[in-house]
C-alpha positions as protocol buffer text, in pm:
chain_id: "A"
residue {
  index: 1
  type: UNK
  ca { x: -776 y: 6706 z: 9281 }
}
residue {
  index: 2
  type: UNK
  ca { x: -728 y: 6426 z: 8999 }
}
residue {
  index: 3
  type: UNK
  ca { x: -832 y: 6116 z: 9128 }
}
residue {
  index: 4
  type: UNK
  ca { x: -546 y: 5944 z: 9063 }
}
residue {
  index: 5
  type: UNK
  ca { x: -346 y: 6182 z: 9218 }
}
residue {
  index: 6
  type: UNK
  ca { x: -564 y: 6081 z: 9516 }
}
residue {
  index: 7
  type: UNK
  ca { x: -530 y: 5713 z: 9485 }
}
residue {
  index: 8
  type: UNK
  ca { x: -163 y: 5748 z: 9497 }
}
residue {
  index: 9
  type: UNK
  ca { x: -149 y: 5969 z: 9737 }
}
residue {
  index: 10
  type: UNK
  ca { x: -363 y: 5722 z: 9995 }
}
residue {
  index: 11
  type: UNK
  ca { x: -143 y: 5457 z: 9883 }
}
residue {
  index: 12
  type: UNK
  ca { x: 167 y: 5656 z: 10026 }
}
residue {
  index: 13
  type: UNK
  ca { x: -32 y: 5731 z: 10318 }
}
residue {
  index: 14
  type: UNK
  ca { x: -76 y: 5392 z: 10324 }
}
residue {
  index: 15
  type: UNK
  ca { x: 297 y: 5284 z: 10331 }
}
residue {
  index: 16
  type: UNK
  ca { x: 343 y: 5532 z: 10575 }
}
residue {
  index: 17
  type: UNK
  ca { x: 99 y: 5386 z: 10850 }
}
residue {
  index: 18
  type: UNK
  ca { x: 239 y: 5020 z: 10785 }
}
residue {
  index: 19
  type: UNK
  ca { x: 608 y: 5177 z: 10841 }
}
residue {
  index: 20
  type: UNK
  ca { x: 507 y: 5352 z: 11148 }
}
residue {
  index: 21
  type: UNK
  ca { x: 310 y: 5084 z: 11308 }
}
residue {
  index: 22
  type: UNK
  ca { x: 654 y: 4891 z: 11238 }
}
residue {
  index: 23
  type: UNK
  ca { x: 837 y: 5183 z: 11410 }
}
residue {
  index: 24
  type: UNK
  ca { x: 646 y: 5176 z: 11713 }
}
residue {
  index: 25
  type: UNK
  ca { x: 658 y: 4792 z: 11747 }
}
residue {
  index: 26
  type: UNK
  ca { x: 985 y: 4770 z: 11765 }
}
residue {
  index: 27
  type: UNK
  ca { x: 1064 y: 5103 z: 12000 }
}
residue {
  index: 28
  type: UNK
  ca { x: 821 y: 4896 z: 12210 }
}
residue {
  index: 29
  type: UNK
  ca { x: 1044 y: 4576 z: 12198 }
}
residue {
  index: 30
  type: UNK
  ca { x: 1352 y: 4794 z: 12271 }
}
residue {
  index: 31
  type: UNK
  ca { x: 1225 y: 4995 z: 12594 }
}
residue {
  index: 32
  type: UNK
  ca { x: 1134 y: 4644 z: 12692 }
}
residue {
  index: 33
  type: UNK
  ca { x: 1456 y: 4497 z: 12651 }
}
residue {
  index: 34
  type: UNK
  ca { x: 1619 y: 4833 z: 12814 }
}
residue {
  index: 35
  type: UNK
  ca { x: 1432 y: 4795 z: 13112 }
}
residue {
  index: 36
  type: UNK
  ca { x: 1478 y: 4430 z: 13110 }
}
residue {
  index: 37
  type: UNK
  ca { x: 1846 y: 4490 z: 13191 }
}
residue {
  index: 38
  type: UNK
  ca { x: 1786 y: 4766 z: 13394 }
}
residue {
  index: 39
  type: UNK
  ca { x: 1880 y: 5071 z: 13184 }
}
residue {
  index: 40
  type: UNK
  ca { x: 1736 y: 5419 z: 13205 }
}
residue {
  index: 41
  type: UNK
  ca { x: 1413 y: 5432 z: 12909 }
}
residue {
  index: 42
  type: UNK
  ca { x: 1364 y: 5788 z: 12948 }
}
residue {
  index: 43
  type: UNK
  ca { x: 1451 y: 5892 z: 12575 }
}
residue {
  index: 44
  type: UNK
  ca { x: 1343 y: 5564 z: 12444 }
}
residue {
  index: 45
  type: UNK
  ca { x: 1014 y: 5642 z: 12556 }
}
residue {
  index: 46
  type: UNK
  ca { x: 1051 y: 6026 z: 12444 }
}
residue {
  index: 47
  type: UNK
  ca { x: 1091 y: 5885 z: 12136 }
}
residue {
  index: 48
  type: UNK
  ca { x: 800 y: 5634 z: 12134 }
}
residue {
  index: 49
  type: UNK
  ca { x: 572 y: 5912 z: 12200 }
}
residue {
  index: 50
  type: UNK
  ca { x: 703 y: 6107 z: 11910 }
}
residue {
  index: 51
  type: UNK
  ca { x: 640 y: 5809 z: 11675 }
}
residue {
  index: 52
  type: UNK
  ca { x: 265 y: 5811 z: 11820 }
}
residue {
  index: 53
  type: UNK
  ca { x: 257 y: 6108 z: 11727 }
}
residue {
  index: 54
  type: UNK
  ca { x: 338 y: 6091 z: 11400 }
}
residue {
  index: 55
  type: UNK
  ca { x: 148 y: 5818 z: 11357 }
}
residue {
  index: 56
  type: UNK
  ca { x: -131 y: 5988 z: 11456 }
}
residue {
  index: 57
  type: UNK
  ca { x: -74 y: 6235 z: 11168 }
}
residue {
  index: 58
  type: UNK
  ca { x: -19 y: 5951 z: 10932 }
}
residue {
  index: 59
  type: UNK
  ca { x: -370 y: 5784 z: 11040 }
}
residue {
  index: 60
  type: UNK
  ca { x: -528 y: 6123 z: 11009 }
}
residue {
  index: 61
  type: UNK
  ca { x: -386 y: 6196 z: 10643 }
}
residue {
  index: 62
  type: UNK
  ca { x: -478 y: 5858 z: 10564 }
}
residue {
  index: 63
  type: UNK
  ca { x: -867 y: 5905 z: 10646 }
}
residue {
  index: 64
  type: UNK
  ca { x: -871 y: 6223 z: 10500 }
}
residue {
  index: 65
  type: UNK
  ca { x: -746 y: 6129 z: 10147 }
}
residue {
  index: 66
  type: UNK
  ca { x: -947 y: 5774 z: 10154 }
}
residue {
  index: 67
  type: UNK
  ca { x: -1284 y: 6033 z: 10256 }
}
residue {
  index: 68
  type: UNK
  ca { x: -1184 y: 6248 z: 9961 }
}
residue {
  index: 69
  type: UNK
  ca { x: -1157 y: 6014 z: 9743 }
}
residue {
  index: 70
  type: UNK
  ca { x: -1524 y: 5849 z: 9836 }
}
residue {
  index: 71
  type: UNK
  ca { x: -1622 y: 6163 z: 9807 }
}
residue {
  index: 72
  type: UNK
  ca { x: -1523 y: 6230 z: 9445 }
}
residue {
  index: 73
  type: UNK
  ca { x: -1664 y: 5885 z: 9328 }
}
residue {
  index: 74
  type: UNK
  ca { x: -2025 y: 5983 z: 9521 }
}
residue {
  index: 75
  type: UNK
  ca { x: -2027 y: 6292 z: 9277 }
}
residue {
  index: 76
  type: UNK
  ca { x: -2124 y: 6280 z: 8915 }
}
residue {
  index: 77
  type: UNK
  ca { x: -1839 y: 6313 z: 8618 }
}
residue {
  index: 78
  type: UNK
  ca { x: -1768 y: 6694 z: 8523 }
}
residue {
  index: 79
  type: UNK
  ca { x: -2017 y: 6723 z: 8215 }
}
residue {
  index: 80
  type: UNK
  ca { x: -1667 y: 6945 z: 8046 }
}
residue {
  index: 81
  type: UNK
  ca { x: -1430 y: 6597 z: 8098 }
}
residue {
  index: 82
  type: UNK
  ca { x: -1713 y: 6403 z: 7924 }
}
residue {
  index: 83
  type: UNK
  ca { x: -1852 y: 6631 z: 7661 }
}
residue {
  index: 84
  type: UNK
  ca { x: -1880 y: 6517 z: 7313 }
}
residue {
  index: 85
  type: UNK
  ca { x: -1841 y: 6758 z: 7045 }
}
């Protein structure tokens, strides 16, 4: 894959972990203030769990693009993108 392609891909990646730990921060907050005034959490937490989830996809996506790309710059240029004629 283009490196570039890469780097922008991690970047979105990226954005998407920093919007899901925001996500789960404030679920948090809100189950907290639910059971603060006694209501039922059950789906708030439901709900938490799935944006763990997710987030654990995010964080996994994340590593594996930033990997790939450390991988690509350990290899030497293709000899064909840097030929001279």
């Amino acid at each position: 894959m283009d490196r570039t392609i890469l780097i922008n891909r991690l970047y979105q990646a990226e954005r998407h972990v920093a919007s899901g730990d925001r996500h789960i921060e404030r679920q948090r907050e809100l189950i907290f203030k639910l059971k603060q005034d006694g209501h039922d959490t059950t789906q708030a937490r439901a709900l938490l769990t799935l944006f763990e989830e997710l987030q654990a996809l995010h964080l996994n996506e994340r590593d594996r693009l930033a990997a790939q790309l450390d991988g690509q710059a350990m290899r030497p240029p293709s000899s064909s993108l840097y030929a001279t004629e």
